[in-house]
MARTORLUM-74125 format. One record per residue (C-alpha): residue in one letter; x, y, z. Coordinates in steps of 0.001 Angstrom, whole numbers, padded with zeros to 6 digits, always signed. Each point is the difference from the previous one (the first is absolute). Example, Ala and Ser with C-alpha at 12.3 -4.5 7.8 and 13.67 -1.06 7.14 Angstrom:
REM MARTORLUM-74125
a+012300-004500+007800 s+001370+003440-000660 
REM end
This chain:
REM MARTORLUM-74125
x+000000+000000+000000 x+001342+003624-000808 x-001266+003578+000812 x+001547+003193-000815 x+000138+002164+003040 x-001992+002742-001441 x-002946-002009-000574 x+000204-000958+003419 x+000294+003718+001137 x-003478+000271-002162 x-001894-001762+002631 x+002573+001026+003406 x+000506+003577-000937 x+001852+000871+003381 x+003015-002546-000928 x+002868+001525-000338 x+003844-002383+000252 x+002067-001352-001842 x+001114-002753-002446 x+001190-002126+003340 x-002018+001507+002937 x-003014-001388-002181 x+002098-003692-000568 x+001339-000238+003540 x-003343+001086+001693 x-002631-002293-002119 x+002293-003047+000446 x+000006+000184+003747 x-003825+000065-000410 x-000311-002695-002057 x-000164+001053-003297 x+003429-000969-001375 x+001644+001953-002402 x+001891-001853-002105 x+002086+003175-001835 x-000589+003493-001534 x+000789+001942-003187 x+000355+003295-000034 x-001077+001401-003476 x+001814+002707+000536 x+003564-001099+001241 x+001359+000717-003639 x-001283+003247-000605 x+001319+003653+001167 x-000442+003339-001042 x-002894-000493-002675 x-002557+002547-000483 x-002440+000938-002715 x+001175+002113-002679 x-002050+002163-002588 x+001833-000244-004027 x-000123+004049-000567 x+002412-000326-003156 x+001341-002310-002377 x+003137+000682-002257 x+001651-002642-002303 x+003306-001044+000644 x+002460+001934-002006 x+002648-003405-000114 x-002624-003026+000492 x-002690-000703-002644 x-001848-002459+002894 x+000424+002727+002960 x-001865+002792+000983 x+000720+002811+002844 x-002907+001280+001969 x-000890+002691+002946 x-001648-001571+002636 x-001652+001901+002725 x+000272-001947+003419 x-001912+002253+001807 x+002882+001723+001622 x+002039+001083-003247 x+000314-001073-003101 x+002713-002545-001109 x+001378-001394-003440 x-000503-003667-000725 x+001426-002239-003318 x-001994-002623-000795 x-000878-002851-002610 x-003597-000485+000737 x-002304+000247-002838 x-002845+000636+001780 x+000251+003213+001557 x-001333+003441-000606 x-000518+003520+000941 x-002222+000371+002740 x+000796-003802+001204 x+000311-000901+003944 x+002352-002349+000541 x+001929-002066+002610 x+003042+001993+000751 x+003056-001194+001621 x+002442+002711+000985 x+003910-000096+000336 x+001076-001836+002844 x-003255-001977-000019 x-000391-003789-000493 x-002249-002262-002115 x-000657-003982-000020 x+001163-000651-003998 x+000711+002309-003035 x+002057+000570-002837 x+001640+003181+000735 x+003587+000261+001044 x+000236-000436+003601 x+001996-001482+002749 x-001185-003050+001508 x-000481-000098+003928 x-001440-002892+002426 x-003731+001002-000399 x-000528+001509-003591 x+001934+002281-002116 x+000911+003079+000847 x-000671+003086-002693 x+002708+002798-000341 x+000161+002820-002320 x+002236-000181-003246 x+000402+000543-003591 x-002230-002055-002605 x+002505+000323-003578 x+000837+004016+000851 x-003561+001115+001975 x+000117-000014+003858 x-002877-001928+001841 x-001453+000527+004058 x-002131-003104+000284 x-001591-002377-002166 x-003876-000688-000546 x-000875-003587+001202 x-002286-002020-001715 x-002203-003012+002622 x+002764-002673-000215 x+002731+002445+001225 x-002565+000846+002771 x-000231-003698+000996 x-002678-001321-001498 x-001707-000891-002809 x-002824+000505-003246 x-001532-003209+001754 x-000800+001732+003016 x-000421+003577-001146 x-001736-000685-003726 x-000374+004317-001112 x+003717-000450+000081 x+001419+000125-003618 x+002161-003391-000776 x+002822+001525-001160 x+000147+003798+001427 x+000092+002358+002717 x-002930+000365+002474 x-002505+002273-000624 x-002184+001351+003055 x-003596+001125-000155 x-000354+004140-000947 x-000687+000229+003867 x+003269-000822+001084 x+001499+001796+002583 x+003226+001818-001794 x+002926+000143+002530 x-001764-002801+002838 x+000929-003404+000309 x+000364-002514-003161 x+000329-003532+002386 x-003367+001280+002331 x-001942+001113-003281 x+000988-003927-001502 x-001073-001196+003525 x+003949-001836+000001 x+000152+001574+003868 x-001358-002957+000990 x+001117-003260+002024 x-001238-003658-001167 x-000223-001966+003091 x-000081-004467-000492 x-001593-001555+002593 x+000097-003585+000939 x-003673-000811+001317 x-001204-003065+000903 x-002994-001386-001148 x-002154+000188+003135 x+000550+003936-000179 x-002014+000268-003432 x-001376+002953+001216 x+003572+001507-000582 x+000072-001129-003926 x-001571+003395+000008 x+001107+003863-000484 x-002745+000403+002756 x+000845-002751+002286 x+003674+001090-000094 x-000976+003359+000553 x-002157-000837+003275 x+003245-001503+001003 x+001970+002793-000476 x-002496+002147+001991 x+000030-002207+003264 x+004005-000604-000077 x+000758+003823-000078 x-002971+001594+001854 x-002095+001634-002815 x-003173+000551-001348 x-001435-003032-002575 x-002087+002037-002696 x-001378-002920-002464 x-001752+001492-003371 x-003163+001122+000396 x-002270-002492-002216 x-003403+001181-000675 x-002537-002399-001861 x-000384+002045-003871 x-002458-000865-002284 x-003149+001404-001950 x-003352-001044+000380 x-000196-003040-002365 x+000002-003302+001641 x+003064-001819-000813 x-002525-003570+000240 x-001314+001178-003366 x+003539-000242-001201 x+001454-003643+001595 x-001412-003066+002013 x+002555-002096+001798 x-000368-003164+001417 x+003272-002198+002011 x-000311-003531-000735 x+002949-000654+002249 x-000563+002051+003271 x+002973-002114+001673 x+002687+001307-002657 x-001737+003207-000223 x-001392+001677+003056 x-001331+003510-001121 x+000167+001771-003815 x-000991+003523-000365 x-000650+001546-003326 x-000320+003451-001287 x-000648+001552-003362 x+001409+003016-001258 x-001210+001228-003444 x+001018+002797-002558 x+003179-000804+000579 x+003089+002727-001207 x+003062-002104-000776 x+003412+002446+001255 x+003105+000005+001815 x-000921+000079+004060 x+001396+003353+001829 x+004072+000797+000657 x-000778-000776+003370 x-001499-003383+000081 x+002922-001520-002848 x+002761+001572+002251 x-001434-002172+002781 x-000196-003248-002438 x+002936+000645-001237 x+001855-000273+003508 x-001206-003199+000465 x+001214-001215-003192 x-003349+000158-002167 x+000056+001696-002849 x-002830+002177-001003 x-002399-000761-002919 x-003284+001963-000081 x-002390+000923+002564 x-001922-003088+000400 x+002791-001917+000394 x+001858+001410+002127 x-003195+000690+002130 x-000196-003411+000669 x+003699-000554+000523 x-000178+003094+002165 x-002643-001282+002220 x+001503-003500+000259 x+003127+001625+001468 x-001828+002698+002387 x-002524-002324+001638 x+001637-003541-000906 x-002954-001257-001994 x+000321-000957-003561 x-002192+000726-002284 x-000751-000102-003661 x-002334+001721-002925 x-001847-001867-002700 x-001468+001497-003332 x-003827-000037+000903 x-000979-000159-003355 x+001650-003101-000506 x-001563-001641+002740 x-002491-002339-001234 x-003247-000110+001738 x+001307+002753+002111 x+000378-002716+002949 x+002781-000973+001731 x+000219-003431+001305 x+002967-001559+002536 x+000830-003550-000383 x+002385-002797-000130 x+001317-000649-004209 x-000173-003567-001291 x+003178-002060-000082 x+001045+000356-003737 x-001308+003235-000029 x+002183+002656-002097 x+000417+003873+000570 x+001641+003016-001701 x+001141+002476+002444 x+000789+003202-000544 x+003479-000101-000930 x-000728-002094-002444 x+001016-003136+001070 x-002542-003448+000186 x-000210-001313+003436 x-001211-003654+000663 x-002361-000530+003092 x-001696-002776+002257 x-002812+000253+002133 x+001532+001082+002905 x+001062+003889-001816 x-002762+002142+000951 x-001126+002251-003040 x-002334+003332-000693 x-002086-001044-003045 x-002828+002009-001324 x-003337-001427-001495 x+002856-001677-002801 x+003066-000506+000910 x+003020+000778+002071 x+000831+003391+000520 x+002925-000255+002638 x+001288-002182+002221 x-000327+001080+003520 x+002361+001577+001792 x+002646-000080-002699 x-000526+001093-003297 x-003189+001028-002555 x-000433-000977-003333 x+000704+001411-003041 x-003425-000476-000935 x-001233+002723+002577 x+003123+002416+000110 x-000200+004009+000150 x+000914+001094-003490 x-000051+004062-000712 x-003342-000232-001536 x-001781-001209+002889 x-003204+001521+000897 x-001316-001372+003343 x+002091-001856+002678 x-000413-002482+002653 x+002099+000039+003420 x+000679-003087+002040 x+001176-000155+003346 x-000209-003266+001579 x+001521-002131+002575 x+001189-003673-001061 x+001347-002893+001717 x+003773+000577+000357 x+000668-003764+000189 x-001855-000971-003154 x+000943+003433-001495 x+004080-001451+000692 x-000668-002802-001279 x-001773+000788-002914 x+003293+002565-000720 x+002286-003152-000196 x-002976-002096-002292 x-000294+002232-002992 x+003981+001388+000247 x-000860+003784+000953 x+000345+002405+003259 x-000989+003314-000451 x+000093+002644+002656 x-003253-000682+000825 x+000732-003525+000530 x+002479+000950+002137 x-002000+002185+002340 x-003139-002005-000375 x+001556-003532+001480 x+000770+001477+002952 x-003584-000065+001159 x-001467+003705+000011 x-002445+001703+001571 x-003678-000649-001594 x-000910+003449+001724 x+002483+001964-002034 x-001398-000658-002811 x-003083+002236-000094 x+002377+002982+001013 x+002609-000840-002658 x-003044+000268-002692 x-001185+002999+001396 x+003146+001736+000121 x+000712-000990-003542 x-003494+001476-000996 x+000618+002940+001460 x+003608+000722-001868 x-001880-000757-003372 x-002495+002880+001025 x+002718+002514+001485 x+002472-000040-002836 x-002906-000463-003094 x+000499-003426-001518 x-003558-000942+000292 x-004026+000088+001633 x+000065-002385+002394 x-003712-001890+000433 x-001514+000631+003694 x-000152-003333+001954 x+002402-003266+000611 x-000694-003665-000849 x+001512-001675+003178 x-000519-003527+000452 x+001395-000864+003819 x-000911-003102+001617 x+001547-000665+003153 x+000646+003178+001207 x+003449+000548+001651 x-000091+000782+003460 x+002360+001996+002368 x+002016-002409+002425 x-000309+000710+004085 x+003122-000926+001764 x-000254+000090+003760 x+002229+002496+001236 x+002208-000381+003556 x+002754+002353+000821 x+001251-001607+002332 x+000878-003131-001900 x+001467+002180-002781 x+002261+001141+002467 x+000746-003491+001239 x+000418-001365-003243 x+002565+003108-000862 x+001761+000498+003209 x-001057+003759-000264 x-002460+002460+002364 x-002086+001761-002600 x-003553+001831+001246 x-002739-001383-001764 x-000848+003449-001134 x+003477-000069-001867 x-000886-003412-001398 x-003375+001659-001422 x+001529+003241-001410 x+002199-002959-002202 x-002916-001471-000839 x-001932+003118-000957 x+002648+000942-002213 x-000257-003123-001702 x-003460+000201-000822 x-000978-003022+002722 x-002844+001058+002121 x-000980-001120+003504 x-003046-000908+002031 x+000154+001560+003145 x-002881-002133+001677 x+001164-003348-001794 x+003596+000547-000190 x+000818-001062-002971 x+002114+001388-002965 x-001786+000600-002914 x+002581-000663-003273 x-001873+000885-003297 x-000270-002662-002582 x+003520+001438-001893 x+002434-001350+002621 x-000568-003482-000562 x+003164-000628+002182 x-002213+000865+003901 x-001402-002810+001490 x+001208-000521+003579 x+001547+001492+003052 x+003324-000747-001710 x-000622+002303-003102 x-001149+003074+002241 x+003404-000777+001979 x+002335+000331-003365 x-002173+003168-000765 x+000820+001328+003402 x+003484-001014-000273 x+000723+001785-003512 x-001331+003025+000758 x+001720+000403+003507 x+003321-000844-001534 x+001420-003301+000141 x+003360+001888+000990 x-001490+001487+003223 x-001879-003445+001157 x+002401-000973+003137 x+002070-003266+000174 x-001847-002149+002470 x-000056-004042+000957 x-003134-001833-000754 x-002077-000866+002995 x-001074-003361+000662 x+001854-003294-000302 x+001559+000337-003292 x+002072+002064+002134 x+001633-002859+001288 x+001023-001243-003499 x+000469-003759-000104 x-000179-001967-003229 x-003298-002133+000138 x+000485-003865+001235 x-000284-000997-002777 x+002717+001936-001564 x+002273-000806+002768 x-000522-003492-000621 x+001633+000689-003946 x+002756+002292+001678 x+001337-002627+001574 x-000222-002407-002659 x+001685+002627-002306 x+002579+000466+002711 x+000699-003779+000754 x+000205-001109-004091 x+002454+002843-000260 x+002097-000789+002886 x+000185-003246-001523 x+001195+001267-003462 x-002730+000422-001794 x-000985+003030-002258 x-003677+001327-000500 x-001574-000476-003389 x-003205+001157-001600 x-001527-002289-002680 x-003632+000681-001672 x-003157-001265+001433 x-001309-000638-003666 x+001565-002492-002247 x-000440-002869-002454 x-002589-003244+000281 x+002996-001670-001460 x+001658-000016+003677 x-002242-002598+001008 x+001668-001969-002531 x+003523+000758+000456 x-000300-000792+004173 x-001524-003122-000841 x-003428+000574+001093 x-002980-002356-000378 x-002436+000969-002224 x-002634-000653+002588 x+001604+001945+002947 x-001857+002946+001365 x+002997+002431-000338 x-001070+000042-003971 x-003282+001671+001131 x+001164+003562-000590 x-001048+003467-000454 x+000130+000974-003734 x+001369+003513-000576 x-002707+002328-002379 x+002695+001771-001813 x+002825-001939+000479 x+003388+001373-001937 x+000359-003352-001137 x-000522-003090+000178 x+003081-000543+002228 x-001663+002814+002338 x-003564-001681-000027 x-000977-002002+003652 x+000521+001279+003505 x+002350-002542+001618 x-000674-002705+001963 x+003244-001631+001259 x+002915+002350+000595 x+002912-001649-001788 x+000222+000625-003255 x+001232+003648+000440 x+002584-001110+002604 x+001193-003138-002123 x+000145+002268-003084 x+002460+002650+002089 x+002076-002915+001510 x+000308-001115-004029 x+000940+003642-001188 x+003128-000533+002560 x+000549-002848-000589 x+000428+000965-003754 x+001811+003171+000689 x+002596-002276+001815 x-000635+000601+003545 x+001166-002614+001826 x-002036+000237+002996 x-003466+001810+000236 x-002001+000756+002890 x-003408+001181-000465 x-003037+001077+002107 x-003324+001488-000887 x-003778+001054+001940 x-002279+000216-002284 x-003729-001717-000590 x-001543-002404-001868 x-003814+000361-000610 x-002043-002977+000198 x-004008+000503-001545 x-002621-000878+002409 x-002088-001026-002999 x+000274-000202-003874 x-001477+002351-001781 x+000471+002394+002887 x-002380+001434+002323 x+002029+001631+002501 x+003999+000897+000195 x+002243-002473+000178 x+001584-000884+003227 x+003719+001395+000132 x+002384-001710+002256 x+003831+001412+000417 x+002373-002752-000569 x+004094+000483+001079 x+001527-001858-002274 x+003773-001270+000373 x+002105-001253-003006 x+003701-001207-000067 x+002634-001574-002198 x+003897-000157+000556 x+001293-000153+003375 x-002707-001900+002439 x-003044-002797-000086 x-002638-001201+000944 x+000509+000366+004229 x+001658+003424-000748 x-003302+000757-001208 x-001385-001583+003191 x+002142+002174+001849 x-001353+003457-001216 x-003428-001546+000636 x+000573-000730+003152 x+001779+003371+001029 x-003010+001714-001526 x-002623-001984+002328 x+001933+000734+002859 x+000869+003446-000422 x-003938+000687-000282 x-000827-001768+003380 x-000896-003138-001451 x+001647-002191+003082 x-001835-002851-001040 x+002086-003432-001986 x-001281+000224-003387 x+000123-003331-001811 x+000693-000779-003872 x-001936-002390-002024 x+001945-002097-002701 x-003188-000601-001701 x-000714+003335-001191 x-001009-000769-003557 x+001371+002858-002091 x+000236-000709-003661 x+002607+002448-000243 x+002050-000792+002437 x+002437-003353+000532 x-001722-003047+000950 x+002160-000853+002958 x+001326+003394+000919 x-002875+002213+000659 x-002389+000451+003689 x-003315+001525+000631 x+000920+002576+003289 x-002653-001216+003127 x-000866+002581+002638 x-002289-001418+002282 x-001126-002133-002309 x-000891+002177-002581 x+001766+000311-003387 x+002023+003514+000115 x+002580-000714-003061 x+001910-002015-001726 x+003536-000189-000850 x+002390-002271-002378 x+002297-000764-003102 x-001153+001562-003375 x-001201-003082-002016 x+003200-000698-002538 x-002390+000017-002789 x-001661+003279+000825 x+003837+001313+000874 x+000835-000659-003318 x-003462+001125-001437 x+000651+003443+001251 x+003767+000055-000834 x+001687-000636+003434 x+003486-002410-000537 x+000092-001538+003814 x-002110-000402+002859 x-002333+002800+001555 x-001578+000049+002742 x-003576+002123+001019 x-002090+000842+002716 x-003537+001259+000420 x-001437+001138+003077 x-004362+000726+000146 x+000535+003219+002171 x-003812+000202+000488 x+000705-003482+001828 x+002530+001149+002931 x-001327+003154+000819 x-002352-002129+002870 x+003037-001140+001392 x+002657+002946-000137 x+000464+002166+002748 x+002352+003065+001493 x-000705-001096+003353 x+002943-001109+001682 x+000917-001182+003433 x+003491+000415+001819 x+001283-002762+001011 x+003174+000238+002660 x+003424-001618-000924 x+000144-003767+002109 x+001285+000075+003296 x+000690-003951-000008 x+002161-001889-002048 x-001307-002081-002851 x+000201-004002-000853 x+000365-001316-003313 x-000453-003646-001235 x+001273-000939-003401 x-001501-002874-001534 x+000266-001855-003745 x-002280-001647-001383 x-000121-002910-003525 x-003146+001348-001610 x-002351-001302-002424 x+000204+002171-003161 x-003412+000474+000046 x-000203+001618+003046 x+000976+004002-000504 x+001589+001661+002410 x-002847+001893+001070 x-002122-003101+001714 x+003295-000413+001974 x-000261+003723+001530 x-003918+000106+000018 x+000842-003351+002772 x+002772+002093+001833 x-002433+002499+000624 x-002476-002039+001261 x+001638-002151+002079 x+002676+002634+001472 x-002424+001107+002312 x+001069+003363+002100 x+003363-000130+000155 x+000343+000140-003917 x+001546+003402-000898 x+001545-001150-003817 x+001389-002453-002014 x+002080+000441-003141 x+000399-002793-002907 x+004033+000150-000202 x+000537-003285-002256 x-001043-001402-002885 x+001135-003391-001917 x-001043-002427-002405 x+003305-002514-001290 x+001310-003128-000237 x+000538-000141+003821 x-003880+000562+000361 x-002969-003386-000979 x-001651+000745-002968 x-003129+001454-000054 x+001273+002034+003295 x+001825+003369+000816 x+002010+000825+003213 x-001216+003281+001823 x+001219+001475+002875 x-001722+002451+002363 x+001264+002415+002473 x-002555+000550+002666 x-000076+002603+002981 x-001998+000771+003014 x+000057+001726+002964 x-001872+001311+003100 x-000728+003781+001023 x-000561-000730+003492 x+003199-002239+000920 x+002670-002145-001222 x-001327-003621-001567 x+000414-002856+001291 x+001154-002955-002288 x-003112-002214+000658 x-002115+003342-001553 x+002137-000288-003037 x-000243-003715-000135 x-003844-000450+000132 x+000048+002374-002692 x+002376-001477-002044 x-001495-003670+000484 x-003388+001310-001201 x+001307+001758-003305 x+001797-003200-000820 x-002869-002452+000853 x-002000+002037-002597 x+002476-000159-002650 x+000779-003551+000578 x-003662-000723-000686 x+000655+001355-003135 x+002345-002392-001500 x+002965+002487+001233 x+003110-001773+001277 x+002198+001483+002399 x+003879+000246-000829 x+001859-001251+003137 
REM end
């Protein structure tokens, strides 16, 4: 969005700053500026000059001298332009002076070129006559400039007064950067409001009076809206014996500082008004307007229309279009046909002002390959109030500068009428929100100069139906908070317990697993939640297993991008294999991240998402390395129970004899093991790896951070080796799960410090040996405690086929 400053001066007369004061001041309140040009940085010492005398040059065929009055004096002038003449006023620049581009001889200086006086072939020269490029512009933007030539002002010029304030180039452009809640600000008016409450002035919107004869305009058009979703309210006004000119100085030195270039006066009414009030609008030929209906509805997919640049647009059902009794005569909120267009002929006019749905109206845009101003301002979602105004005020410029009779009466078809939202207002939880002590009658004179009224006996804020952005407590706050100054609003702690300031539990319970994968080498990596129904194949899965129930993506990038994952290796296996590749010899990975598992195909509700820390190794290490980290992990979260492992954990993916479901209290929590070889090679990895999953969901029940001191022993310990020839079927686990039970109190640990199977050993059998401790807090033991202990534990294991090494 742009706005020169003058135009907003027209509606805040009192504002007087400058170029930054005006940047600096309406970004602190919100409405960001995102730069300035100043039309006049290139320009100095340029006044308007009055031709009294031409002479030819006595050396140069092409060159002429003149005497140009400046107001002050008179001065002599050599110049090449063909189009000047006795009597002429004309852009003078005087020795000394500077100018944006030109021809002349001059020396060249950081911000234009800078005009001294000199000889041209013999005949001295004090200036030089400019034509609209070397004043910074262009033919575009100011059309009664010749193409080729020096400016010519009106017979009414001042002679001797400014050149750059009579062009209107003493202006600034400001850029804003809105966003699209703020759509009141895609508006001269709206920006201009702004500009009254951030520096303390006077708002003084145009004056628009409802014009008109005393026809009826009904005897002119019916309209009827098919589509009252896509378009809530159309207004429609007729102007006839129209008068086909150039719009007033004024009003094209306003377009033109906004970068629209001036056509004739109903054109750049329309443009005009679009820019003032932020409501498009746009003119049809009456006469061409069969049936003189309009009617608003939705095209037919297949459908074909010419627009008015010429160009044939293809459309679908879902492009909302303005047809009359016919055909198609525009399509809404973007462009009209070239069936209905204003040509210089035209006799009687219809004006449209309408509000449209900015979604469809977006969409629409990117259908049929064309955004248009209007698009632009239109998908933003505008006011349907604004729209009778914006007419109005439109009407009333045709009537005030001549360019037509417009017919008494509007044809407004408004269904749902927009209503003002009530916020209810509390100071005192503005002030708690802000960590400031504003009066509520400070908070009010904000509002007030926002336009936002307030009920006194309901307390509520009033916001009219233009600041789509107020809604809640929150949005009164941020008004509050701009206005006050965000640089005066003290620095203060937030009350209540996010004082404190403590990751959540859960997020403790990842901290630590970050912390205890990278203590034990591992690095972090991210891998995508979306990938490939292919990795079902590639880990071996069964076609019938439930982890091949997955959520398909919509608009996947590819196929490769197209399910939600269910099973959390492939994106670790495929980063061990990119190592592994790039000739890393060991590789360490860890990652948190979830896996989403559907409740029900086709789905009826979100999937269920369930964080998964995922360990993956190759290199140095193996399988009980990967134990170890395990284990660390469930301890370090408070998880003092003895988790078991379960041989039989089934994983397709995963070695047949090397892999263990993790049990917590009987419950399945994870599973750990060798990479299948085939599945190793599958993916690329050369030697064994090694992986880890843990169901975080599944330990939170049993972590905790509560922990207990326990003082150092005061009396000595006993310790009992023993070794054992062990059936190879029986893991080392059922050995310790019997040491616990039959240890009874004095048990305080036992460590497994030897392991065998040879030649020495039956086969069939392994030899394991076990140191075991234990130990009294209240005295020293005895040996018969120790012994009863120790004959129980080895009863049990006997019964288990376990022979004793003597």
């Amino acid at each position: 969005m742009n706005t020169s400053l003058s135009w907003v001066k027209a509606y805040v007369p009192d504002l007087d700053v400058t170029a930054q004061e005006y940047t600096d001041a309406m970004t602190l309140t919100g409405t960001k500026v995102e730069g300035c040009e100043e039309l006049d940085a290139d320009l100095e010492k340029i006044v308007i000059g009055q031709i009294d005398k031409i002479e030819k040059h006595p050396d140069a065929d092409k060159l002429v001298v003149c005497q140009v009055n400046i107001g002050t004096e008179s001065v002599q002038i050599v110049t090449g332009a063909k189009n000047v003449f006795e009597g002429a006023k004309v852009p003078v620049v005087l020795d000394g002076g500077r100018v944006a581009g030109g021809h002349e001889p001059g020396q060249k200086v950081a911000g234009g070129i800078k005009i001294k006086k000199g000889k041209l072939r013999g005949v001295e020269s004090f200036g030089m006559m400019c034509s609209i490029e070397e004043l910074g512009s262009d033919t575009n933007m100011y059309p009664e400039a010749p193409e080729n030539g020096i400016y010519i002002f009106p017979e009414d010029a001042e002679v001797g007064s400014s050149a750059i304030q009579a062009l209107g180039r003493d202006d600034v452009i400001f850029e804003y950067e809105v966003t699209s809640n703020r759509v009141d600000c895609f508006s001269v008016i709206g920006i201009a409001r702004e500009a009254a409450a951030t520096f303390g002035k006077e708002f003084v919107p145009p004056v628009v009076t409802e014009t008109g004869n005393d026809e009826d305009v009904n005897d002119y058009i019916k309209v009827s809206v098919e589509n009252t979703e896509l378009c809530p309210r159309y207004c429609a006004r007729v102007v006839k014996n129209i008068k086909i000119g150039p719009s007033p100085l004024w009003m094209q030195r306003r377009l033109a500082s906004v970068g629209i270039r001036p056509i004739n006066i109903l054109v750049d009414i329309t443009n005009y008004v679009m820019e003032e009030y932020g409501q498009p609008m746009h003119a049809y030929n009456l006469d061409t307007i069969a049936g003189r209906q309009i009617i608003v509805k939705n095209a037919k997919d297949g459908d074909t229309f010419v627009t008015l640049d010429g160009q044939e647009r293809k459309l679908d059902k879902d492009v909302l279009m303005i047809c009359d009794g016919e055909k198609e005569i525009g399509i809404a909120g973007i462009m009209g046909g070239e069936n209905s267009m204003i040509t210089d002929d035209v006799k009687t006019m219809l004006f449209e002002a309408a509000c449209f749905d900015g979604v469809n109206i977006r969409k629409s845009s990117k259908r049929v390959g064309l955004r248009t101003d209007a698009s632009g301002k239109f998908e933003k979602g505008l006011d349907p109030n604004n729209a009778k105004a914006a007419i109005d005020r439109a009407c009333q410029l045709v009537e005030e500068m001549g360019a037509g009779e417009v017919v008494g009466g509007t044809v407004d078809v408004y269904g749902k009428v927009k209503e003002p939202v009530r916020v209810p207002f509390d100071a005192e939880q503005i002030n708690i929100m802000l960590g400031t002590d504003i009066s509520e009658e400070q908070m009010l004179a904000y509002f007030k100069k926002i336009d936002l009224e307030y009920d006194a006996e309901t307390k509520e804020v009033i916001a009219p139906t233009f600041r789509h952005d107020l809604f809640r407590l929150a949005d009164l706050a941020e008004e509050v908070a701009r206005f006050f100054g965000y640089d005066n609003i003290p620095t203060t702690l937030p009350s209540g317990e996010a004082t404190a300031g403590k990751l959540s539990y859960k997020l403790r319970i990842e901290q630590i697993a970050r912390e205890i994968a990278e203590f034990c080498g591992f690095s972090e990596g991210m891998t995508y939640s979306f990938e490939s129904p292919k990795v079902f194949d590639k880990l071996l899965i069964p076609a019938d297993s439930d982890l091949r129930r997955t959520v398909d993506i919509m608009n996947p990038l590819g196929e490769d991008y197209s399910i939600m994952r269910t099973v959390s290796l492939n994106g670790m296996l495929t980063s061990l294999a990119t190592n592994y590749n790039r000739r890393n010899k060991n590789a360490r990975l860890y990652e948190l991240g979830n896996i989403y598992l559907p409740k029900a195909l086709p789905l009826t509700e979100l999937p269920e998402e369930r964080m998964q820390f995922t360990l993956g190794m190759y290199g140095e290490g193996d399988f009980f390395t990967m134990k170890g980290v395990v284990e660390e992990f469930f301890e370090k979260i408070g998880m003092t129970g003895k988790e078991t492992y379960d041989p039989n954990a089934g994983k397709p993916y995963l070695h047949p004899g090397r892999q263990a479901n993790i049990i917590y209290d009987g419950k399945v929590v994870g599973y750990l093991g060798e990479v299948h070889p085939e599945v190793a090679d599958t993916y690329g990895i050369g030697e064994r790896a090694y992986v880890a999953v843990i169901d975080m969901p599944e330990i939170m029940e049993y972590a905790t951070f509560d922990r207990k001191y326990i003082g150092i022993a005061k009396y000595p310990a006993v310790t009992r080796d023993i070794s054992m020839v062990v059936p190879k079927k029986i893991l080392v686990g059922q050995i310790e799960e019997v040491i616990e039970a039959k240890g009874g109190k004095y048990l305080e640990s036992y460590a497994l410090f030897d392991l065998y199977e040879g030649a020495q050993i039956k086969e069939g059998f392994k030899s394991v040996a076990y140191s075991i401790v234990f130990r009294a807090k209240d005295r020293t033991l005895e040996e018969a405690d120790v012994s009863a202990a120790m004959e129980k534990i080895l009863g049990a294991l006997e019964g288990m086929g376990i022979e004793l090494r003597k």
